[in-house]
C-alpha positions as CSV (number, residue, x, y, z in Angstrom):
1,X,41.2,66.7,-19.4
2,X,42.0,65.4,-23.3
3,X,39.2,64.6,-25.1
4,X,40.4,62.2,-27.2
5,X,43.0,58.8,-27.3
6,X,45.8,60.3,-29.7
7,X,48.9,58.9,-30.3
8,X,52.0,61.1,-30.2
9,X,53.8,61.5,-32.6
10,X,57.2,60.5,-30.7
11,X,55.4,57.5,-29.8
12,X,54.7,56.1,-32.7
13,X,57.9,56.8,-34.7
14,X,59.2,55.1,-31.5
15,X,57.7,51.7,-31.7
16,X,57.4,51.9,-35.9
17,X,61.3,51.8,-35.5
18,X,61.5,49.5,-33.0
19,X,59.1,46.9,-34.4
20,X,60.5,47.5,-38.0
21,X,63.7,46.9,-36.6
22,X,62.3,43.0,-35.1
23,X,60.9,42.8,-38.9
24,X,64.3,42.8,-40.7
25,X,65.7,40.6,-37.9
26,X,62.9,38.1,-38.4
27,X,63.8,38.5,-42.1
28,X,67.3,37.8,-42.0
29,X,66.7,34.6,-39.8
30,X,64.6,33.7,-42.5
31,X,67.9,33.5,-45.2
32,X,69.8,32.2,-42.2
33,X,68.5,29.6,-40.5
34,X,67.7,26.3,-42.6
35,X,63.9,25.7,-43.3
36,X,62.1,22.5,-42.0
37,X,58.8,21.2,-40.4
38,X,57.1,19.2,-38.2
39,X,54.2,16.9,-39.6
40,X,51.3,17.9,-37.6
41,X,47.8,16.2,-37.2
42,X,44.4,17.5,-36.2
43,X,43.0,16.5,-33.1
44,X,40.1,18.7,-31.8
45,X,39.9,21.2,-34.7
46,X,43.7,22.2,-34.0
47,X,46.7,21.4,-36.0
48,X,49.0,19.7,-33.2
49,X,52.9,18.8,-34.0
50,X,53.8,14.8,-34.4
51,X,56.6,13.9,-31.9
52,X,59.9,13.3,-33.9
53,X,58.6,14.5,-37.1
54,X,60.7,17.0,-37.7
55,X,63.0,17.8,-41.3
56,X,64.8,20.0,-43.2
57,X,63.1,20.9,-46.2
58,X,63.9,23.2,-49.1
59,X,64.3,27.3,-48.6
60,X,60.9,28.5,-49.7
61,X,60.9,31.2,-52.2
62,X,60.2,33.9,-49.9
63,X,61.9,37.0,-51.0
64,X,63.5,40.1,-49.3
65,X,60.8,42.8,-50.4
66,X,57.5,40.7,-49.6
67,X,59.3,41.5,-45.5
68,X,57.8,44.9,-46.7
69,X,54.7,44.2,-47.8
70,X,53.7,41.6,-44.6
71,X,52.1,44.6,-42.8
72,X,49.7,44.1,-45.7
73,X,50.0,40.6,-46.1
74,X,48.6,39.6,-42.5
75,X,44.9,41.1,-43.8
76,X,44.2,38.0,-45.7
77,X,46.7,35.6,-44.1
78,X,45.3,33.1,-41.6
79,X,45.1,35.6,-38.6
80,X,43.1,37.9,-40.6
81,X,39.9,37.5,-38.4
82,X,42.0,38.1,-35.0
83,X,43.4,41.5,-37.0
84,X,40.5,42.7,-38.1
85,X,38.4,42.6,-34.4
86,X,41.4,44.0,-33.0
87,X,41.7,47.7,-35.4
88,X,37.9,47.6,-35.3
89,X,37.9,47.1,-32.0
90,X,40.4,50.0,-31.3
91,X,38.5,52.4,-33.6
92,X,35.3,51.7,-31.9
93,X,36.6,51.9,-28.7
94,X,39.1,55.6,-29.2
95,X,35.5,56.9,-31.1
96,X,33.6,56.0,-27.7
97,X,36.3,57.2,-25.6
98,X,36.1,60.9,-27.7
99,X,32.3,61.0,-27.0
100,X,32.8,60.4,-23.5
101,X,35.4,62.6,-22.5
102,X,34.4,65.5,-24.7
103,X,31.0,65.4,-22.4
104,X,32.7,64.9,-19.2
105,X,31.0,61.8,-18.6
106,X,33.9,59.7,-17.5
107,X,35.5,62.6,-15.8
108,X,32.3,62.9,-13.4
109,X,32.2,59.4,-12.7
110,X,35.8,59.7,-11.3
111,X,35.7,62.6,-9.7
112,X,32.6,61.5,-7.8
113,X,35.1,58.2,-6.4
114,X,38.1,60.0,-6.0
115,X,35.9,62.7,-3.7
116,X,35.0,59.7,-1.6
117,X,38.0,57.9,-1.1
118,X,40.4,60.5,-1.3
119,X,42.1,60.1,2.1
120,X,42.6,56.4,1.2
121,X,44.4,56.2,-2.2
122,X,47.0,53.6,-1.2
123,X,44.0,51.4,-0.1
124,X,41.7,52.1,-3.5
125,X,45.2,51.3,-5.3
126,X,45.6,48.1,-3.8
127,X,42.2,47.3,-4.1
128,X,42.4,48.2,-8.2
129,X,45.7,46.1,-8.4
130,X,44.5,42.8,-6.7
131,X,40.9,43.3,-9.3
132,X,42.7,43.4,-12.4
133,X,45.2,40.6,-11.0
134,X,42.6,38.5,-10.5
135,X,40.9,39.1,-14.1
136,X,43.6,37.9,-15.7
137,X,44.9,34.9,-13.2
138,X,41.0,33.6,-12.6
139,X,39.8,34.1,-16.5
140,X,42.9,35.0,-18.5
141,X,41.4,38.6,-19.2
142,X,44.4,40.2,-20.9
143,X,42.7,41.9,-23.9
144,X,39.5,43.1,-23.1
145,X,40.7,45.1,-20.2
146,X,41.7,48.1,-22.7
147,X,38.5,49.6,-22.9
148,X,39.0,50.2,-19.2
149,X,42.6,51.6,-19.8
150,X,41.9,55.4,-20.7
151,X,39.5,55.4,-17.5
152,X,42.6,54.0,-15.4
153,X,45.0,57.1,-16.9
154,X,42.1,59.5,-15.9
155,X,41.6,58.0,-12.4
156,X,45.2,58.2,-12.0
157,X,45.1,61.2,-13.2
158,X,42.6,62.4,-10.4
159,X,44.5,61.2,-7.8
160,X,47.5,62.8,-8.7
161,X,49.2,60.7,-10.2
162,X,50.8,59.7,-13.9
163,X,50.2,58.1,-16.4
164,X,52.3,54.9,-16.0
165,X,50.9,55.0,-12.5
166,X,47.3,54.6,-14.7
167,X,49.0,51.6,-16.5
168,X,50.6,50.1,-13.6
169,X,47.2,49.4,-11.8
170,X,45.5,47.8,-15.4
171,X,47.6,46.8,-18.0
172,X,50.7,45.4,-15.8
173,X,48.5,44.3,-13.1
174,X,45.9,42.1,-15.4
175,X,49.5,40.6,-17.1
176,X,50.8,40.0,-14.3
177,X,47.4,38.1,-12.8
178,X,48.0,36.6,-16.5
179,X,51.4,35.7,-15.8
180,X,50.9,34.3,-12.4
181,X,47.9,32.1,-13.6
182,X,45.9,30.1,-10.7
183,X,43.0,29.4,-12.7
184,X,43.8,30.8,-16.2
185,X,41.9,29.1,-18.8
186,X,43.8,30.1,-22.0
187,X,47.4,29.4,-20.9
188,X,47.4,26.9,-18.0
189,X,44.1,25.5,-18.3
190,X,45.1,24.3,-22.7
191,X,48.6,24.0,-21.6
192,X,47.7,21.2,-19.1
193,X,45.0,19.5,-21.0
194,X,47.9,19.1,-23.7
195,X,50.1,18.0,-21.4
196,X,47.5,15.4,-19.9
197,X,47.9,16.9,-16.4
198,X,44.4,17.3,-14.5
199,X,43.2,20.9,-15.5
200,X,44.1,23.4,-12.5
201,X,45.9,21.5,-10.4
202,X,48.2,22.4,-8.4
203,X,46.5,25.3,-7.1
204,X,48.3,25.5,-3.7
205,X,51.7,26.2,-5.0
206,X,50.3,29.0,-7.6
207,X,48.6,30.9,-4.9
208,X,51.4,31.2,-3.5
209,X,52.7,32.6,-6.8
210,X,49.8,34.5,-7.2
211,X,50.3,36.1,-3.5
212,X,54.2,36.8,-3.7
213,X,53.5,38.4,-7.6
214,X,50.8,40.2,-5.9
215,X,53.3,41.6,-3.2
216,X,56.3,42.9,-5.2
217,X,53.7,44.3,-7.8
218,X,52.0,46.7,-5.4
219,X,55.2,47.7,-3.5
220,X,56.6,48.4,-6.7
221,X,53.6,50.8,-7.6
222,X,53.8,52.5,-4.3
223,X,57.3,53.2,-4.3
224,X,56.8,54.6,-8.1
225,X,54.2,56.9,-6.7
226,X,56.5,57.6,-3.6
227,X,59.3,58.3,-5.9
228,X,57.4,60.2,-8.2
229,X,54.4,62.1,-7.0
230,X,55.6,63.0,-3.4
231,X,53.4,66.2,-3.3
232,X,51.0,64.8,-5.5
233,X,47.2,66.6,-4.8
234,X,44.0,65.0,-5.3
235,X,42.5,67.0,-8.6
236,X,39.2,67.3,-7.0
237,X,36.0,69.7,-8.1
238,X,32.4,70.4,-7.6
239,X,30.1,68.2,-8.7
240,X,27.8,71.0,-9.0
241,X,30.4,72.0,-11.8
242,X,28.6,69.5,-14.0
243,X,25.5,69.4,-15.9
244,X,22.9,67.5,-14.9
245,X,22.5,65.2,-18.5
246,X,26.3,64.3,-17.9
247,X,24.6,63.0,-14.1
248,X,22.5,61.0,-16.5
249,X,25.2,59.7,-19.1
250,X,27.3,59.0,-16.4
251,X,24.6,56.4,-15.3
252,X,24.6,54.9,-18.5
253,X,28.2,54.4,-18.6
254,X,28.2,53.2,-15.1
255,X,25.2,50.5,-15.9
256,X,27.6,49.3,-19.5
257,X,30.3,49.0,-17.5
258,X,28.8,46.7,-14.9
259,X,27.3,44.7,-17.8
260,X,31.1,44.5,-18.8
261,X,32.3,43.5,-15.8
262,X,29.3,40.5,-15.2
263,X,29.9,39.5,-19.1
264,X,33.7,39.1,-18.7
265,X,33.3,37.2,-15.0
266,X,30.4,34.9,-16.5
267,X,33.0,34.5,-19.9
268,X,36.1,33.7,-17.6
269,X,34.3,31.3,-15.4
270,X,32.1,29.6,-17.3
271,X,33.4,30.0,-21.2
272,X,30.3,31.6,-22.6
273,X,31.3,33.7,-25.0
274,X,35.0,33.7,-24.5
275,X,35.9,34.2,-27.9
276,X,33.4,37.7,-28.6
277,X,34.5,39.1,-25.5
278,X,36.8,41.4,-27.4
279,X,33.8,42.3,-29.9
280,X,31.2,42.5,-27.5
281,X,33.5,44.8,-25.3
282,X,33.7,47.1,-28.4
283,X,30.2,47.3,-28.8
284,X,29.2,47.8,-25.2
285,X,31.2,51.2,-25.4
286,X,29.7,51.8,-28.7
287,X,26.3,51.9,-27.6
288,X,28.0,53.8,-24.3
289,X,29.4,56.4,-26.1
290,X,26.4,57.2,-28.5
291,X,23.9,56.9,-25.8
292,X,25.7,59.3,-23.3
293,X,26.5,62.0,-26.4
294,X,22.8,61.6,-27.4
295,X,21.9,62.4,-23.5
296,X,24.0,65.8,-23.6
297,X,24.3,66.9,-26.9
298,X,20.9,65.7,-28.3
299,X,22.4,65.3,-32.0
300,X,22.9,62.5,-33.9
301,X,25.2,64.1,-36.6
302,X,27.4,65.9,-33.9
303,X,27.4,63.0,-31.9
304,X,29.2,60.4,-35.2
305,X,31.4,63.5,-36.2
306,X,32.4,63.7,-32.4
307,X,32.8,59.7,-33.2
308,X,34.5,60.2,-36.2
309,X,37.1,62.2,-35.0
310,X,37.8,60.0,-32.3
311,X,38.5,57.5,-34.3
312,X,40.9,59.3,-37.1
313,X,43.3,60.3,-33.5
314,X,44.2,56.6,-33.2
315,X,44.7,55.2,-36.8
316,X,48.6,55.2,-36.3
317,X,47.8,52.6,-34.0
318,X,46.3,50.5,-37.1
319,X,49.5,50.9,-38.5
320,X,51.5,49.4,-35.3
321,X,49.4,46.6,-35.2
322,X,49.9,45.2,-38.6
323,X,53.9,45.8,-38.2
324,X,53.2,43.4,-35.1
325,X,51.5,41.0,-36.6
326,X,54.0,41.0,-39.6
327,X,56.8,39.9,-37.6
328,X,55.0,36.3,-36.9
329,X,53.8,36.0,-40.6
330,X,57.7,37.0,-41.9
331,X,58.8,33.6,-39.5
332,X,56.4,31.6,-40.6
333,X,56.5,32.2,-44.2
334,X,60.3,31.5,-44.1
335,X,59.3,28.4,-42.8
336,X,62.1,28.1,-39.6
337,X,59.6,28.4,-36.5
338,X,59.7,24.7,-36.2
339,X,63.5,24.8,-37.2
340,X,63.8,27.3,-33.8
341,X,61.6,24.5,-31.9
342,X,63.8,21.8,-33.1
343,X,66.9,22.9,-32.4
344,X,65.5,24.3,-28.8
345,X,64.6,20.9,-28.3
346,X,67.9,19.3,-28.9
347,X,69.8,21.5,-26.2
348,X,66.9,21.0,-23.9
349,X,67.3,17.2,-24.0
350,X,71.0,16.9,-23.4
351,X,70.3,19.0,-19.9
352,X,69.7,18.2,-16.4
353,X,66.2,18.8,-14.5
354,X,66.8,22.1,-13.5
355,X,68.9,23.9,-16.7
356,X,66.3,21.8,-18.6
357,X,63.1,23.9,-17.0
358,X,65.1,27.1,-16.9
359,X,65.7,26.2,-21.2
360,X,62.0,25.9,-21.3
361,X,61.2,28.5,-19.8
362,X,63.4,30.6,-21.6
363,X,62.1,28.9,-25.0
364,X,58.9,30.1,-24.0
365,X,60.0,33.7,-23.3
366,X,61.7,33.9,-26.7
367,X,58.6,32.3,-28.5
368,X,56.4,34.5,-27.2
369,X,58.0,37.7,-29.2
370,X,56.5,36.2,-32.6
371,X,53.3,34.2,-31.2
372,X,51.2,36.3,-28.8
373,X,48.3,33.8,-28.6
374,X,49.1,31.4,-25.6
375,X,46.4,29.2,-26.5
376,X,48.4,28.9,-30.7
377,X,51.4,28.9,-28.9
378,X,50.3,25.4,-26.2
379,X,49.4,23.7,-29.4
380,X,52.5,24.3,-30.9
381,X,54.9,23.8,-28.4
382,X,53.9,21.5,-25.9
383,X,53.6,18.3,-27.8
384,X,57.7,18.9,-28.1
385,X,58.3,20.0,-24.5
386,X,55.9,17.5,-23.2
387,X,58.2,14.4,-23.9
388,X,61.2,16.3,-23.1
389,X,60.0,16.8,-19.6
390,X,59.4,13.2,-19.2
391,X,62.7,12.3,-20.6
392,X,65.2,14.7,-18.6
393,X,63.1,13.9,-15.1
394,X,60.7,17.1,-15.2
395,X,57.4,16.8,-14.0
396,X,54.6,17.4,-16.5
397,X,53.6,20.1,-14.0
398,X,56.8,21.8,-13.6
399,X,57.2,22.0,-17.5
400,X,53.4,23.9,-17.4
401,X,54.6,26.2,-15.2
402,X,57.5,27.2,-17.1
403,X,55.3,27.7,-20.6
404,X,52.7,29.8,-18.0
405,X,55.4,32.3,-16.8
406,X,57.2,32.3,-20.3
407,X,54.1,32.9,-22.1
408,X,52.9,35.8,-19.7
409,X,55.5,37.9,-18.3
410,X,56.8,38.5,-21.2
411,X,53.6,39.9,-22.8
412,X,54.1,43.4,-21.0
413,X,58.0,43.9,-23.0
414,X,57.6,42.7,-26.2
415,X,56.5,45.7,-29.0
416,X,55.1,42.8,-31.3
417,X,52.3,42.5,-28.1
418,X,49.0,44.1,-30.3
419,X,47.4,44.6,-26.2
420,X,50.4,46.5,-25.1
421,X,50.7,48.5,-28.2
422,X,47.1,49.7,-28.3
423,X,47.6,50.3,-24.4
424,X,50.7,52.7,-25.1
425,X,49.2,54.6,-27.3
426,X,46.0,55.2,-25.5
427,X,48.2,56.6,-22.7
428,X,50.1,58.7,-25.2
429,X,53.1,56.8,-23.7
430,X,56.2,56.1,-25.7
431,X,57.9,51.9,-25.4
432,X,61.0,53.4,-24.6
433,X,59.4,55.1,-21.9
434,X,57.2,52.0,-20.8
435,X,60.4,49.9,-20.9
436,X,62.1,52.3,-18.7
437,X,59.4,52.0,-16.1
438,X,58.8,47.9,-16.1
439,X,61.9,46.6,-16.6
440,X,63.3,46.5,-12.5
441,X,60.3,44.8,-11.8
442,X,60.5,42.9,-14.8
443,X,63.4,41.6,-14.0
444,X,62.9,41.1,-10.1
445,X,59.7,39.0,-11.2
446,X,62.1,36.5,-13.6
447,X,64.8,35.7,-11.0
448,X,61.5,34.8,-8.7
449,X,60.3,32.8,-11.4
450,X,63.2,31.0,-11.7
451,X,63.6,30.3,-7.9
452,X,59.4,29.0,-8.3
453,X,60.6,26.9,-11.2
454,X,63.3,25.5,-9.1
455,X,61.9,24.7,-6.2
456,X,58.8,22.6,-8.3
457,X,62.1,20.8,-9.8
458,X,62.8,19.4,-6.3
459,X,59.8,19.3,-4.4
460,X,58.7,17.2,-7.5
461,X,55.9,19.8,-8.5
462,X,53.0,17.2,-9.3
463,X,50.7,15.6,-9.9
464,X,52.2,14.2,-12.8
């Protein structure tokens, strides 16, 4: 079993070109598209847009070469914080990750589970599906399920199965459960306080959601594995094959990861501490990883190079990240986000009801590919789309619903998603690849989205 988290080499000259490639685009819109603003006010510590406040304003002198140097640029810009967690997070994490595997820790764990339920598999899948689901439609836990990723690939592996089997089951599942939100604090829950629609109403119709997302996600995983792994065998062995200090480590792990799983249920229920999650996730597996290397190889020094080395195998994903991030600051800096917003808004509220939601929705989608935060992106959009709803005969409700599923299923295509990049290149998995394998279901999962966002046109999706 690999030891450590590496990203190929294919894979990242991959997603450099395709990311660099959404760069120069962004840059070109930039000379293209008139500048303007919206005035915005602060209300609640956030900067929220003023209705009808929009204007052209001067091109800002924001030259061709400085689209080069944004990758560098975002470090001190005003996301800096948010960057920073993330690439320590990752190092910390692919260091643990090394530890862990090179002692066979996470490996035994596995093996012990996959020995147990091995004549069940279907069952343990749909069981790790509707889990990871219902992280991100319950909490909105999007990013703090990639520590768990690696362990997914290797369970996967175990079973027989491959690696986008390993993502299928995490990653897609808890964007999906993101996507499909029945209780998701960070997209519907800020998207209908904006919109002053009581917070989580309208729970009945989203379960249904929830249930039908549910549905096509796992047949689509079982007829991958079908398709793919038709004499697939369980990778089983001994247990007496491993020491008895990786027993002992693998206890360790076992107790950090419960604490992770009662830390992110307490955060997603309750708020408390929804904004370390991410930090305290890193650390968890920090003190996870030393603790368990400690247990078998009982020293220190060979423990941090063992870290170390971890580490240095995913610092091409450092690299990705800021080329992700630099694609929002290039916008920005241009000064024509708010001229996209505008002009969105102008076709919007010329529409009927139902080309009206499907605009929005689609606004959403598009948005999405240079703001990743759905939180930022609620504050920044919905003040606009809020009055448009109310003028073209949309429900406050329906118009919710269409920034939810714009603002989530789109998260698992876009390369300018930091989660899905890190994810990728954990699984040593290429986006062309990833792209390849998500975008039937992807697509399947719009057109339903569609007919939801439809259907809450004329059934009058309420309560407001």
């Amino acid at each position: 079993m690999k030891n450590s988290v590496e990203i190929g080499k294919k894979t990242f000259l991959i997603s450099v070109l395709i990311i660099f490639s959404i760069m120069i685009i962004s840059g070109v819109l930039t000379k293209t598209l008139p500048s303007g603003e919206y005035q915005r006010e602060i209300v609640n510590g956030r900067d929220v847009i003023i209705e009808n406040s929009y204007s052209e304003i001067d091109k800002p002198d924001y030259p061709v070469w400085r689209w080069f140097t944004a990758p560098i640029e975002v470090l001190w810009s005003s996301d800096s914080a948010l960057i920073i967690t993330i690439i320590v997070f990752i190092l910390v994490v692919s260091g643990a990750i090394y530890v862990l595997n090179k002692n066979h820790v996470i490996e035994y764990i596995i093996n012990n589970i996959v020995i147990r339920y091995k004549k069940q598999k279907y069952v343990l899948m749909s069981l790790v599906i509707l889990v990871f689901m219902l992280f991100g439609a319950l909490m909105g836990i999007f990013e703090e399920i990639v520590p768990l990723i690696p362990i997914m690939i290797m369970f996967s592996a175990s079973l027989g199965w491959d690696k986008l089997t390993g993502l299928g089951m995490s990653l897609l599942a808890a964007g999906f459960g993101f996507s499909a939100a029945v209780a998701n604090p960070f997209s519907l829950g800020v998207a209908q306080k904006i919109a002053d629609v009581p917070v989580f109403s309208g729970i009945g119709f989203r379960l249904i959601i929830f249930a039908t997302t549910y549905a096509l996600l796992l047949g689509f995983m079982i007829l991958h594995v079908r398709k793919n792994h038709s004499e697939a065998v369980v990778q089983e062995m001994e247990t007496s094959h491993f020491d008895k200090n990786v027993s002992k480590a693998s206890k360790v792990l076992a107790s950090i990861i419960i604490i992770l799983f009662v830390l992110i249920l307490i955060s997603g229920f309750t708020g408390f501490m929804s904004g370390l999650m991410l930090p305290v996730s890193g650390i968890l597996f920090l003190i996870a990883g030393i603790l368990s290397g400690l247990i078998i190889e009982k020293n220190i020094l060979k423990v941090l190079k063992d870290f170390v080395l971890g580490m240095k195998d995913v610092l091409p994903g450092v690299l990705l990240i800021l080329l992700a991030m630099s694609v929002k600051h290039i916008i920005m800096n241009g000064k024509i986000l708010d001229t996209i917003l505008f002009n969105a808004a102008e076709v919007i509220s010329t529409s009927g009801p139902v080309v009206a939601v499907f605009l929005i929705y689609l606004l959403f989608f598009v948005m999405n590919l240079f703001i990743g935060s759905a939180s930022a992106k609620a504050f920044l959009t919905m003040p606009i789309i809020v009055p448009l709803a109310d003028l073209v005969g949309i429900t406050r409700q329906t118009a919710v619903q269409a920034f939810v599923f714009g603002d989530g299923f789109s998260n698992l295509l876009y390369p300018t998603n930091a989660v899905l990049l890190i994810s990728l290149g954990i699984a040593g998995v290429s986006f062309v690849k990833w792209f390849k394998f998500v975008w039937k279901i992807q697509a399947v999962i719009f057109l339903v989205s569609l007919i939801y966002l439809f259907i809450a046109v004329k059934i009058g999706y309420g309560p407001i």
